[in-house]
C-alpha positions as CSV (number, residue, x, y, z in Angstrom):
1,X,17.2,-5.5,-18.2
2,X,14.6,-3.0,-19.2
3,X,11.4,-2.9,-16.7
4,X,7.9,-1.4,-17.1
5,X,6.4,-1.3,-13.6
6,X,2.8,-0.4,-13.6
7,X,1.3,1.3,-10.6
8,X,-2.5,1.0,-9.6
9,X,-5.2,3.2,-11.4
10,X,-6.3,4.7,-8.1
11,X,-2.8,7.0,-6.8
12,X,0.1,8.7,-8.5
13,X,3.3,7.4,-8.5
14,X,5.6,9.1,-6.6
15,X,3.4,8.4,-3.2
16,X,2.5,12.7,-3.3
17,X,-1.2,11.4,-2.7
18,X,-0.2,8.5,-0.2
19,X,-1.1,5.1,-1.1
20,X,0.5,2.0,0.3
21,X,1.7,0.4,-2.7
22,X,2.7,4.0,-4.1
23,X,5.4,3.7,-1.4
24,X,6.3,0.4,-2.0
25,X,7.6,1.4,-5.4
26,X,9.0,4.6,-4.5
27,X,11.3,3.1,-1.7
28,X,12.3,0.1,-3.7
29,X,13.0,1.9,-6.9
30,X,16.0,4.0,-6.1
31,X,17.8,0.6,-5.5
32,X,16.3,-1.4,-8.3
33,X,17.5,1.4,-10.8
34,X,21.5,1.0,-10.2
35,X,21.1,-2.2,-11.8
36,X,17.9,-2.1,-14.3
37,X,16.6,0.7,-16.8
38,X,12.9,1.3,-15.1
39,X,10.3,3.0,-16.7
40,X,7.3,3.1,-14.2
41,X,3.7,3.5,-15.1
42,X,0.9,5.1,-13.1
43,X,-2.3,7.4,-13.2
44,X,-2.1,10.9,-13.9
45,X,-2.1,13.9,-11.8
46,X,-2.3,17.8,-11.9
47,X,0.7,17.9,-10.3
48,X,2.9,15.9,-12.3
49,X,3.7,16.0,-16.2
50,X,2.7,13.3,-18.1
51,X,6.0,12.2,-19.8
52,X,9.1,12.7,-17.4
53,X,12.5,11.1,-16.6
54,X,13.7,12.2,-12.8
55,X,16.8,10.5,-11.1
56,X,17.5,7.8,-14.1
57,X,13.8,6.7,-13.9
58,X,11.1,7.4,-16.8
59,X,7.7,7.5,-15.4
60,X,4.2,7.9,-18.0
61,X,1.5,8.6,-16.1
62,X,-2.1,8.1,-17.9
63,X,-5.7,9.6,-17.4
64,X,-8.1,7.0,-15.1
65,X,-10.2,8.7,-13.3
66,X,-10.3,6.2,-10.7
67,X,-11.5,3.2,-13.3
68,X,-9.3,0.5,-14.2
69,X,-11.4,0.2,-17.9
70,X,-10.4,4.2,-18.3
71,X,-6.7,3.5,-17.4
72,X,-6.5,0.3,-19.4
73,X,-8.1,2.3,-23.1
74,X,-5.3,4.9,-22.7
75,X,-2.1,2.7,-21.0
76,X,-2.8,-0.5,-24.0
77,X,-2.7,1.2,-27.1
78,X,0.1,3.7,-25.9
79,X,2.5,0.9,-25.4
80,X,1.2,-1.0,-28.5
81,X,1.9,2.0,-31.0
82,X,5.1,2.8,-29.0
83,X,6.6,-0.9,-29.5
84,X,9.1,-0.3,-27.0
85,X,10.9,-3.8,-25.6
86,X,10.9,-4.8,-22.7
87,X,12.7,-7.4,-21.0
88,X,10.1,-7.7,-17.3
89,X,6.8,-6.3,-16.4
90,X,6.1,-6.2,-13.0
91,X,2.3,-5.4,-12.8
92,X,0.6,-4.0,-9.1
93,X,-2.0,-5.4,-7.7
94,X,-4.2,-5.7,-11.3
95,X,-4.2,-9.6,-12.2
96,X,-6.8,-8.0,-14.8
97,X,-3.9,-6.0,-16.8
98,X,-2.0,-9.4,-17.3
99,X,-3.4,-10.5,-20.2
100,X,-4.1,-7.3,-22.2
101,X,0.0,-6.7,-21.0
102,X,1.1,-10.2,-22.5
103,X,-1.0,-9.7,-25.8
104,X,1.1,-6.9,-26.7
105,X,4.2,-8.1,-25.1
106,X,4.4,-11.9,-25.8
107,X,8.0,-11.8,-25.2
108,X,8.1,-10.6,-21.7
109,X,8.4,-11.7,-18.8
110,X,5.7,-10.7,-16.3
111,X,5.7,-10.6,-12.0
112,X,2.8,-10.0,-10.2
113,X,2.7,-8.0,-7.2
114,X,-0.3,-8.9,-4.8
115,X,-1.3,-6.2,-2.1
116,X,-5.1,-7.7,-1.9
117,X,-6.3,-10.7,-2.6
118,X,-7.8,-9.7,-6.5
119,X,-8.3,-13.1,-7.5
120,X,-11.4,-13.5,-5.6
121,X,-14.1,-14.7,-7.8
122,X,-16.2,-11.9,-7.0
123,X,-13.3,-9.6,-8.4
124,X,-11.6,-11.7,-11.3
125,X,-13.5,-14.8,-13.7
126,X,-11.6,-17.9,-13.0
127,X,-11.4,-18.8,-16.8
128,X,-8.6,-15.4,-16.8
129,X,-7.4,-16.1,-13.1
130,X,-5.8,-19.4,-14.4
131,X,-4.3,-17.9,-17.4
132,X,-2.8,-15.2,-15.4
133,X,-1.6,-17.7,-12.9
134,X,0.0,-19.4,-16.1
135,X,1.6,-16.6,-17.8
136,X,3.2,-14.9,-15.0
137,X,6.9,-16.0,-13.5
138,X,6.1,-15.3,-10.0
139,X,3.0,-13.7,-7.5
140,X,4.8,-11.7,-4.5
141,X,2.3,-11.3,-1.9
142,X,2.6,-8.6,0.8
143,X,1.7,-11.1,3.0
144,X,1.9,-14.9,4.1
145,X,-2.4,-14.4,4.5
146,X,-2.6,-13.1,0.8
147,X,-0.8,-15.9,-0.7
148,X,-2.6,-18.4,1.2
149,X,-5.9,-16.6,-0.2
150,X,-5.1,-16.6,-3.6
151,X,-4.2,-20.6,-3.8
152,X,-7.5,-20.9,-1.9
153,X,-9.0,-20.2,-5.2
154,X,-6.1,-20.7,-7.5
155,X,-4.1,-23.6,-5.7
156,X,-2.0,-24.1,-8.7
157,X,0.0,-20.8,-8.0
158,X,1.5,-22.1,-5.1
159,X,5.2,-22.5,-6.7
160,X,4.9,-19.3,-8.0
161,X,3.9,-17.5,-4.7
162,X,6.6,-15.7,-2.7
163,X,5.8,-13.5,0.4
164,X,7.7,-10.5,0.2
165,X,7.0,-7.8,2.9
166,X,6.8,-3.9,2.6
167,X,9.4,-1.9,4.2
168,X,10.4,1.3,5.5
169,X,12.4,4.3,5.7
170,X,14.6,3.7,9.0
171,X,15.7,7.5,8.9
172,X,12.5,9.1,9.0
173,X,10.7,7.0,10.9
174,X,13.2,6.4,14.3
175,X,12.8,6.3,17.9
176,X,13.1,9.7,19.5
177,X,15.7,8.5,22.1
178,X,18.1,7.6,19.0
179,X,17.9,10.2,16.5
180,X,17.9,13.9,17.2
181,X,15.4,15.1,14.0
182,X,13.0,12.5,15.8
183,X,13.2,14.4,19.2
184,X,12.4,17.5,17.6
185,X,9.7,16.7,15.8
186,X,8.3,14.8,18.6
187,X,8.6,18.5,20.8
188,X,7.3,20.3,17.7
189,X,4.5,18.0,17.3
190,X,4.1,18.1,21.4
191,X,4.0,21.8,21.7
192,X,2.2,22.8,18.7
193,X,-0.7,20.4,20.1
194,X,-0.9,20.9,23.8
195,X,-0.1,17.4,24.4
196,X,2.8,18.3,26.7
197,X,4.2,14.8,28.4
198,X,0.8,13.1,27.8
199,X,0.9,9.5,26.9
200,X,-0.4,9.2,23.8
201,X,-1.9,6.8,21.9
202,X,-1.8,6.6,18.0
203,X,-4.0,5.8,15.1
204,X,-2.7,6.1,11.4
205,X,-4.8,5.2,8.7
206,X,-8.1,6.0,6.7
207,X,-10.7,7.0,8.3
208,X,-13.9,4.3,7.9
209,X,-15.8,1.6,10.0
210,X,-13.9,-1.4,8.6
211,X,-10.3,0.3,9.8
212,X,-12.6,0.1,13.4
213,X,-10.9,3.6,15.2
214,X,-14.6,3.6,16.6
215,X,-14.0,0.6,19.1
216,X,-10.9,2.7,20.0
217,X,-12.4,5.3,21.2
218,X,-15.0,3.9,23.2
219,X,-12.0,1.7,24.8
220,X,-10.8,5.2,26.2
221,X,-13.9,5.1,28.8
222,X,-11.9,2.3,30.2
223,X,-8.1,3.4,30.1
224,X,-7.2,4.0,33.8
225,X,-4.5,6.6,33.1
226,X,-5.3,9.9,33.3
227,X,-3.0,11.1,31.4
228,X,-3.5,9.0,28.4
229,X,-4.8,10.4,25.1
230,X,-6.0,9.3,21.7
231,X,-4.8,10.7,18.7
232,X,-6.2,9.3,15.4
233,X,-4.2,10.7,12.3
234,X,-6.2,10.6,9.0
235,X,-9.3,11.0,6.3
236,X,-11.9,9.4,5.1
237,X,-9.2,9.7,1.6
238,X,-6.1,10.8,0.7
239,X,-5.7,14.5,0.0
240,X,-9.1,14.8,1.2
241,X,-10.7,16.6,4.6
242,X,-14.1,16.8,3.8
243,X,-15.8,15.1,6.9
244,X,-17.9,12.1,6.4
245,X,-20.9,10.9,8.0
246,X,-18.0,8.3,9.7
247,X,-15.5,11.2,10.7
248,X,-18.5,13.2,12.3
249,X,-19.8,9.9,14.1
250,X,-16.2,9.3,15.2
251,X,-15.5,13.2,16.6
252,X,-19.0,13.2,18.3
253,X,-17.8,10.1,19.9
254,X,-14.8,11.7,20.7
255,X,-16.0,15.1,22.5
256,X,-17.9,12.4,24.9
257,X,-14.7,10.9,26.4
258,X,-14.0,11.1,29.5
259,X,-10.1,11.5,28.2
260,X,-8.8,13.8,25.3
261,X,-9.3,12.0,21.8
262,X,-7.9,14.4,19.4
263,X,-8.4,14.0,15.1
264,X,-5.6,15.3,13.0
265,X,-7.6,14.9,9.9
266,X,-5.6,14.3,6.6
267,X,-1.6,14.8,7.2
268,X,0.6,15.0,4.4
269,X,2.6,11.7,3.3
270,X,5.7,14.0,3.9
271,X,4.9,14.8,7.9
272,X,2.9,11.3,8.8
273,X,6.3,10.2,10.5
274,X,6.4,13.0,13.1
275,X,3.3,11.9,14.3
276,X,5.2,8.2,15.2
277,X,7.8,10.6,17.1
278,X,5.6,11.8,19.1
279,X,3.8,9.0,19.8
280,X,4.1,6.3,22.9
281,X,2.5,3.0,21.8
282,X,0.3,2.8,18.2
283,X,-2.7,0.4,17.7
284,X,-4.4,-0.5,14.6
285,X,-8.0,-1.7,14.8
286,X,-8.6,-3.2,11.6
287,X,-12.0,-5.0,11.9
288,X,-11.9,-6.2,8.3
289,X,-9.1,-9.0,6.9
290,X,-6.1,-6.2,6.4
291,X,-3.7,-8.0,4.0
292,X,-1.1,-6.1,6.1
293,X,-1.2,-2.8,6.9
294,X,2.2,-0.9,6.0
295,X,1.7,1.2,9.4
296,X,3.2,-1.5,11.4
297,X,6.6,-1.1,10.0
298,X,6.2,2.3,10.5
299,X,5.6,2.1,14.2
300,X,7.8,-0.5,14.3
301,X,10.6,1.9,13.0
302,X,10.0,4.5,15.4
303,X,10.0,2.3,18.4
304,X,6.5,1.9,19.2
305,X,5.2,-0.8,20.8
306,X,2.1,-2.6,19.0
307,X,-1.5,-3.4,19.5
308,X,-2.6,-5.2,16.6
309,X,-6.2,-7.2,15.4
310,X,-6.1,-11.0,14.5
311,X,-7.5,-10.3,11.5
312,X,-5.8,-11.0,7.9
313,X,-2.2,-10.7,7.6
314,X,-1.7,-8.4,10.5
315,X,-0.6,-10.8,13.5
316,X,2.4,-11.8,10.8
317,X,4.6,-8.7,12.3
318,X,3.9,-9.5,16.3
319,X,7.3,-11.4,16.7
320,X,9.8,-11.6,19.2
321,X,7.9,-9.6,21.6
322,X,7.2,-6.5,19.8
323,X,3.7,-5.8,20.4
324,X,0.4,-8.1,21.1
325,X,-2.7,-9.1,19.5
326,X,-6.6,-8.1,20.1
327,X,-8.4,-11.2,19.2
328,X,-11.9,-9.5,18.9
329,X,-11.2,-6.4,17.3
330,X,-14.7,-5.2,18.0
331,X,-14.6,-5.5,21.8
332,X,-13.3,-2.0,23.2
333,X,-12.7,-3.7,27.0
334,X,-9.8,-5.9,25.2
335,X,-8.0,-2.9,23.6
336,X,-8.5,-1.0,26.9
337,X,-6.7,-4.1,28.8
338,X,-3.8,-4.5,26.5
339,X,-3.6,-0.1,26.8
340,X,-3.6,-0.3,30.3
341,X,-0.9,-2.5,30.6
342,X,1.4,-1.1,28.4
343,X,0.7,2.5,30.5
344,X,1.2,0.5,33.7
345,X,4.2,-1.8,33.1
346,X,6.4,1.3,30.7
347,X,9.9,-0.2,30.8
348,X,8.1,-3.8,29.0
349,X,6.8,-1.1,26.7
350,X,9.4,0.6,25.7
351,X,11.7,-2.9,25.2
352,X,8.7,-3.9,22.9
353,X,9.1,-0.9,21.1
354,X,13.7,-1.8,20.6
355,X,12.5,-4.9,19.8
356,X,10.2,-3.7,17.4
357,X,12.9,-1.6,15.5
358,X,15.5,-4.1,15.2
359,X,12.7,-6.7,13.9
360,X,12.4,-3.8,11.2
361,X,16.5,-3.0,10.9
362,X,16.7,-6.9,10.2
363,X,14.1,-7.5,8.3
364,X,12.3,-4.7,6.8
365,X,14.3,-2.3,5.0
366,X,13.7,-1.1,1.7
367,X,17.1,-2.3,0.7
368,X,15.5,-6.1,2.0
369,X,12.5,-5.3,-0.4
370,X,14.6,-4.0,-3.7
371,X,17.3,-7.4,-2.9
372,X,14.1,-9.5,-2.9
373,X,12.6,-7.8,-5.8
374,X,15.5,-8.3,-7.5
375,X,16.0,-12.1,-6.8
376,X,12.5,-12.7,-8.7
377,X,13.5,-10.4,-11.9
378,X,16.6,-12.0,-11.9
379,X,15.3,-15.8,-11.8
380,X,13.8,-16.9,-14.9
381,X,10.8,-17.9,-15.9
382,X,9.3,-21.1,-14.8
383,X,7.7,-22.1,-18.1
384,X,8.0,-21.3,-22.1
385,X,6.0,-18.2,-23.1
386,X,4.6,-18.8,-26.3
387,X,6.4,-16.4,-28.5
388,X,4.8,-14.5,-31.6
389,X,7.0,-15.7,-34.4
390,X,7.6,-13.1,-37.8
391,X,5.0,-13.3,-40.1
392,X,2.2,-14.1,-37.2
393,X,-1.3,-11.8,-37.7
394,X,-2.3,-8.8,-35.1
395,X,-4.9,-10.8,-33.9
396,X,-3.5,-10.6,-30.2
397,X,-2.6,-7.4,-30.6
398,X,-6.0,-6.3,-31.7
399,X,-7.5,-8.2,-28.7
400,X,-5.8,-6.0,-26.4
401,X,-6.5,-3.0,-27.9
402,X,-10.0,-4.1,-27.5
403,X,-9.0,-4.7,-23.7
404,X,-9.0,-1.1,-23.0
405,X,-12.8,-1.3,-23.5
406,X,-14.6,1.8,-25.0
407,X,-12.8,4.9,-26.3
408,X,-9.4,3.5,-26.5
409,X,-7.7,6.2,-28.4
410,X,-5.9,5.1,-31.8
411,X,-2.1,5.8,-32.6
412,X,-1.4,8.6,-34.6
413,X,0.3,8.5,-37.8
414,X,3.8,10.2,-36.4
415,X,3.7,6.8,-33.6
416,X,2.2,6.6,-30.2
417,X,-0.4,8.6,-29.0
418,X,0.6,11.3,-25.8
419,X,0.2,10.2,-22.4
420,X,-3.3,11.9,-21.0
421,X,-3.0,15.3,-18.8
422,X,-5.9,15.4,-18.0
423,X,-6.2,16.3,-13.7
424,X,-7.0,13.5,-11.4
425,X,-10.4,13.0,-10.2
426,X,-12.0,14.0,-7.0
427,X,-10.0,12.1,-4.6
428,X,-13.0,11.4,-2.1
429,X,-14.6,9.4,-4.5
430,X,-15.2,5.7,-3.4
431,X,-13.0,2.9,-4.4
432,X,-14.7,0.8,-6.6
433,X,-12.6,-2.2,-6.9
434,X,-15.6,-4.9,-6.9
435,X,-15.6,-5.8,-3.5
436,X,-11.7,-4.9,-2.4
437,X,-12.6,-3.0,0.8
438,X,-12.1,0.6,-0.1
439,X,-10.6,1.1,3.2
440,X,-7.5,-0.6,2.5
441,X,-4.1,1.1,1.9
442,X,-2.8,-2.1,0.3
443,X,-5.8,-1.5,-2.6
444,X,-4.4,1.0,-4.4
């Protein structure tokens, strides 16, 4: 078949920025494209050309500046002049691109990919939230909480809602008693940072109150192991060091410990798994409902045991005794307890951490993602489209042209316009998805 996937407005496509669902493409496509022609759409960046075909896979990347409206008036009317057919479009986490996508492609079939819960009211009118819920085949969710959220509002979508989780790559990310490369980064990592055969504890993720590293350090007043240390690996954004009122709070916190919390700031997509290497448990703090932060797998991969919050769809990966679960995320004594007695009981640790990794070798692969993926595109739609018959008026088509809101560019006489070069905004501005929290990986 021929696919259009369409990435996010917020991060480029490959994952050079970061961005959870940015990965989530790039692992499954390599699979997906031994059996499908895949072009994939996403937002543009100085880094990569606007119009390119790399390993079998074409990818157009247009000017957003961080706006879905923006991405939309250059994206619709470059696919309407170009006409191209296409058999599947499987849109990311934008239930608001479904309609201007089936105006101009009445013939296709459409999947929905939900990393956040979008149809929210506050995010999406209900009057278009049940025509995307009717016009699409299927809504994979990243998460069993997502799902559940999204037939909260929509409850009609529940036979079209299948939970499909992310994965990850088991080679880069392994434990450093089974793989050699993971042993020497974890002594690079080690050395280069003084941390010697400290015990340390690790953070990945954006740096901001709702992701809650603040409770984590103020647990460290309370961790009873003096040779335990924090290290919390990110930014307030991706590609982005600047320090924000949050990262100063958080570092003055830090130089107050009475044990060593050290801040990375932003690492490179590219190096994030050494930091699992040379790690010895990980926890993540969300505060807010995560829909299922992709650092789990990660961990998980490396053969880290896990401290996880009760919040969203985050206690879905505690299974078979891989990690545990803070039910107040905001109360630092809890994380300290669970810390403590991972430190003091290291042998139950370090089987959390086996079990951990072959949860994620049986379950959470990207090959398990791209044969899932796969089994929706090749299942057919569960209702009629209503197809645009020879003869019919551009009325649709004209509507989602007018989609693309204000200063949608028109087609040029010789066919469609040229994919936007402009560069790619500052990337510390704030997400401004209408209430998704901005902290979320799974947002963009």
């Amino acid at each position: 078949m021929n696919i259009l996937m369409i990435c996010t407005e917020k991060l480029p496509v490959p994952n050079i920025r970061g961005g959870a669902i940015q990965t989530y493409i790039g692992g499954a496509v390599g699979l997906l494209k031994a059996q499908h022609n895949i072009t994939i759409i996403g937002r543009d960046d100085p880094e990569l050309a606007s119009d390119e075909r790399v390993d079998g896979v074409r990818y157009l990347r247009f000017e957003s500046n961080g706006a879905l409206e923006t991405y939309m008036s250059n994206m619709i009317p470059y696919l309407a002049a170009a006409g191209t057919s296409y058999d599947l479009v499987h849109i990311f986490n934008r239930p608001r691109l479904v309609m201007p996508i089936s105006k101009i492609m009445p013939n296709a079939r459409i999947v929905l990919s939900m990393h956040n819960d979008m149809f929210n009211p506050h995010k999406l009118a209900k009057e278009e939230g049940d025509a995307v819920v009717e016009r699409v085949d299927t809504i994979i969710t990243i998460s069993n909480y997502i799902g559940a959220a999204i037939c909260k509002d929509y409850p009609q979508a529940e036979s079209k809602i299948r939970t499909i989780y992310s994965g990850v790559d088991l080679g880069r990310f392994a434990p450093w008693k089974q793989s050699r490369a993971a042993l020497r980064d974890r002594e690079d990592i080690r050395a280069q940072h003084g941390l010697g055969n400290k015990k340390v504890i690790l953070f990945v993720g954006r740096l901001s109150r709702n992701k809650g590293p603040h409770v984590l350090v103020r647990a460290m007043s309370q961790v009873k192991h003096s040779d335990a240390v924090l290290v919390i690996v990110g930014a307030a954004w991706y590609s982005d060091d600047r320090i924000s009122d949050y990262i100063a709070y958080l570092r003055a916190m830090a130089e107050t410990s009475p044990l060593p919390v050290m801040t990375t700031g932003y690492v490179q997509a590219s190096d994030v798994h050494k930091w699992f290497c040379a790690a010895d448990m990980f926890v993540c703090t969300s505060i807010w409902e995560e829909p299922l932060a992709r650092v789990h797998y990660e961990a998980m991969a490396a053969g880290l045991p896990l401290i996880t919050t009760a919040r969203g769809g985050n206690p879905e990966i505690i299974r078979g005794n891989n990690g545990v679960i803070v039910q107040n995320p905001e109360d630092p004594a809890e994380y300290a307890t669970k810390i403590n007695a991972m430190l003091s009981n290291l042998g139950e640790s370090r089987q959390m951490g086996l079990n951990g990794r072959k949860l994620t070798e049986d379950n959470f692969t990207w090959s398990h993602v791209a044969g899932n993926i796969l089994e929706v595109w090749n299942t057919p739609r569960q209702a009629p489209v209503e197809l645009v018959t020879e003869g019919s008026d551009s009325a649709g088509e004209q509507e989602a042209l007018e989609a693309g809101q204000q200063g949608a560019p028109e087609a040029g006489e010789q066919g469609a316009p040229e994919v936007g070069e402009q560069g790619a905004p500052d990337s510390g501005e704030a997400d401004d998805m209408d209430g998704v929290d901005p902290t979320s990986d799974e947002s963009l």
